[in-house]
C-alpha positions in Angstrom: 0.0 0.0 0.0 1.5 3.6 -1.2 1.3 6.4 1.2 0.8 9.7 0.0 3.2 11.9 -0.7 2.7 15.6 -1.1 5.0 17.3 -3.0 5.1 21.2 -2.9 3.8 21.0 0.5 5.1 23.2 3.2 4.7 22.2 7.2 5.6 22.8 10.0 4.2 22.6 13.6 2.3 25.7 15.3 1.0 26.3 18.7 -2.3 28.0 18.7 -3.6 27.1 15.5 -6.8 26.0 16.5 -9.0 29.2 16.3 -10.2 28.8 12.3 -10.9 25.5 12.9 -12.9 25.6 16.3 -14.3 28.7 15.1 -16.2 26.5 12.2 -17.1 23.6 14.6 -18.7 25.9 16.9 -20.9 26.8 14.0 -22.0 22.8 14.3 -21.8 22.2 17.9 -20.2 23.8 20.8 -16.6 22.9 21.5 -15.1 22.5 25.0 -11.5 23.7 25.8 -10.3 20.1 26.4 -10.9 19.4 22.2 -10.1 23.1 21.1 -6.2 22.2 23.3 -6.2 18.5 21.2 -6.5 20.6 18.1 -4.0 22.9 19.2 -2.0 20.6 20.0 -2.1 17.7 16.8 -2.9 20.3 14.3 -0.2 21.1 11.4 -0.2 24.1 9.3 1.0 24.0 5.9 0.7 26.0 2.4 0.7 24.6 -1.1 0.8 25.9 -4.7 -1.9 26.3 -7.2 -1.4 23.6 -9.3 0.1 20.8 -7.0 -1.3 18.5 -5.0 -2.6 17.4 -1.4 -3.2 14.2 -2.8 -3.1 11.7 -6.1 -4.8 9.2 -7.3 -3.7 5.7 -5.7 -2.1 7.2 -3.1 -3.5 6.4 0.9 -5.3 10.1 2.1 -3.6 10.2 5.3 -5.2 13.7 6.7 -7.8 15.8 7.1 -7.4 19.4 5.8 -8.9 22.6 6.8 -8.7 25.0 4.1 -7.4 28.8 5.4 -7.6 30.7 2.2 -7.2 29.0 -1.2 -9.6 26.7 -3.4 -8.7 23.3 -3.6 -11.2 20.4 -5.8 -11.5 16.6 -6.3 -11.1 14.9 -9.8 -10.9 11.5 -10.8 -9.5 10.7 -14.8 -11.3 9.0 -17.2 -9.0 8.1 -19.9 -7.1 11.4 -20.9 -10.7 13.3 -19.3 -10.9 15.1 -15.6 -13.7 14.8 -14.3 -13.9 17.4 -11.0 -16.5 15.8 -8.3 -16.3 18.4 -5.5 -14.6 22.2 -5.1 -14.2 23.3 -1.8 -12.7 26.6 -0.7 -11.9 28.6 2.5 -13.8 27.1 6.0 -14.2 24.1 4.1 -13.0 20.6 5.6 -11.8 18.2 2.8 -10.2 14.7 2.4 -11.0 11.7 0.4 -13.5 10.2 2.6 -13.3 6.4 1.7 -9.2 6.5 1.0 -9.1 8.4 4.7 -12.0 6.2 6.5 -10.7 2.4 5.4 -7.0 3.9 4.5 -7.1 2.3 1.2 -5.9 3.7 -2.3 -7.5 6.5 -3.2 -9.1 7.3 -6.6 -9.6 10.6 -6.8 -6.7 13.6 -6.7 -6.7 16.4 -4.3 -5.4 19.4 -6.3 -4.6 23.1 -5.8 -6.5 25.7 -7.4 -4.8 28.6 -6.2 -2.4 28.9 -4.0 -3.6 27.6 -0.7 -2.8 27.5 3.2 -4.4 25.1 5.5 -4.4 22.9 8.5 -4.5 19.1 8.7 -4.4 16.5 11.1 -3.4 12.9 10.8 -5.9 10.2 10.7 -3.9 8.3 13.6 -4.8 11.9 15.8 -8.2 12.5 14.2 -8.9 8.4 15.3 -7.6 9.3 19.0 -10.3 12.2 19.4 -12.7 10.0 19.8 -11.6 7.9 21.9 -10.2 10.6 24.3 -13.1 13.1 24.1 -15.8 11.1 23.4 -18.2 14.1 23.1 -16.4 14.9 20.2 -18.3 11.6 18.7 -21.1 14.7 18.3 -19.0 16.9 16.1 -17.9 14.0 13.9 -21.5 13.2 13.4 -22.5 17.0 12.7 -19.0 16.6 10.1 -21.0 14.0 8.2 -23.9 15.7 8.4 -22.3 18.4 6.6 -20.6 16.1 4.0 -23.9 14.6 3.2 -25.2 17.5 2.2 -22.7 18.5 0.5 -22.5 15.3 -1.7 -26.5 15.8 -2.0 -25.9 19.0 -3.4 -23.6 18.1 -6.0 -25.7 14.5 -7.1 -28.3 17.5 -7.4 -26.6 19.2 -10.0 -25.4 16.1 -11.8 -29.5 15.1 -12.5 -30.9 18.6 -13.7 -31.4 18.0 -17.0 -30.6 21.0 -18.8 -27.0 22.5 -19.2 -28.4 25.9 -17.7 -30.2 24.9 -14.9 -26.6 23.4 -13.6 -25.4 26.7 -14.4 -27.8 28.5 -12.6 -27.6 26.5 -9.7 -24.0 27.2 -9.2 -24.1 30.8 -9.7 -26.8 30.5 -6.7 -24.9 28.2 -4.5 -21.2 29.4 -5.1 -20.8 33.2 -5.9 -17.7 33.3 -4.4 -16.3 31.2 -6.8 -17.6 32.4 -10.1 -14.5 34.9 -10.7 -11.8 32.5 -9.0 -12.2 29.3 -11.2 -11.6 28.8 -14.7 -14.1 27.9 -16.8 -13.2 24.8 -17.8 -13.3 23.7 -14.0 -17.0 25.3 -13.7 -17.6 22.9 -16.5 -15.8 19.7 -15.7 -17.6 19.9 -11.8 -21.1 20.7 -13.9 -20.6 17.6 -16.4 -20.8 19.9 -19.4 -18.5 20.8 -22.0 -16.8 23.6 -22.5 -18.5 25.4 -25.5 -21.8 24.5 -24.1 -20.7 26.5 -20.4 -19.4 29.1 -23.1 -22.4 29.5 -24.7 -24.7 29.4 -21.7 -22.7 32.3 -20.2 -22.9 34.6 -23.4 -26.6 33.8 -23.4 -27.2 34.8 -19.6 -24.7 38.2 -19.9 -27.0 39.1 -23.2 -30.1 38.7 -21.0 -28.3 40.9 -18.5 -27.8 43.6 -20.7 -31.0 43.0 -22.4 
């Protein structure tokens, strides 16, 4: 079994790096100090480039990341195709769930969309939380509440039938992102080509002006 390597990634241990981080999971459930000092304490910061990666394909996800400032998305390959299944930016916790949970291959790749910082913590330390705190068996359940929704979100988009009504519903759901991502991104995460995305946004900037 290959473990992942990361390279272009920058770490190095911090003391107080918690606040982002409990800040978010307050927004889910109140933390205690007793898991806001395990954060601080098993939490690593690190910074990677726009266009290298957390994680590739085949490789064993060994962390959780918190993403600081930066855009990072999933993509698995289809032949010589990418195909991008989630984009996630900053106050966004990511991994590849099933290569983290059962640390097992993954399939997808973890890259940088811009340059990013983040925090991460091992899967060895996240394991440990809940056995040490176990109230923290709470916040991992509110954590998978969040992914679920999340991954209901995006099978949402992936069943609207027409090319716009994707479109639509991720200039709804993600304005923030709309002037940080290439197109061909936007398109690959909508499952639409890149003329047709093209086309769509000359047709919706022509009703604008209209």
């Amino acid at each position: 079994m290959t473990q992942a390597k990361s390279p272009g990634v920058k770490k190095r241990h911090l003391r107080n790096t918690a606040g982002p981080i409990v800040n978010m999971l307050n927004q889910l459930h109140p933390i205690s100090e007793e898991i806001e000092i395990y954060l601080d304490k098993h939490l690593t910061e690190g910074s990677i480039k726009k266009g290298t990666y957390l994680l590739k394909s085949g490789h064993v996800c060994t962390h959780v990341y918190f993403i600081k400032k930066g855009i990072l998305r999933g993509y698995v390959k289809e032949t010589a195709k990418e195909i991008t299944t989630w984009i996630s930016s900053e106050n966004d916790m990511v991994t590849s769930i099933s290569s983290f949970d059962d640390q097992i291959p993954a399939i997808e790749n973890i890259q940088a969309l811009e340059d990013c910082e983040f925090l991460s913590i091992t899967f060895a330390d996240f394991q440990n939380l809940y056995v040490e705190i176990p109230e923290f068996n709470i916040v991992g359940r509110k954590l998978i509440q969040r992914y679920y929704r999340n991954s209901e979100a995006r099978a949402f988009v992936a069943r609207l039938s027409k090319a716009e009504y994707k479109y639509e519903y991720f200039l709804r759901n993600n304005p923030q992102l709309l002037n940080r991502l290439a197109i061909k991104h936007i398109a690959s995460y909508l499952g639409i080509t890149l003329e047709t995305l093209s086309r769509i946004r000359k047709k919706l900037s022509l009703r604008k002006v209209a």
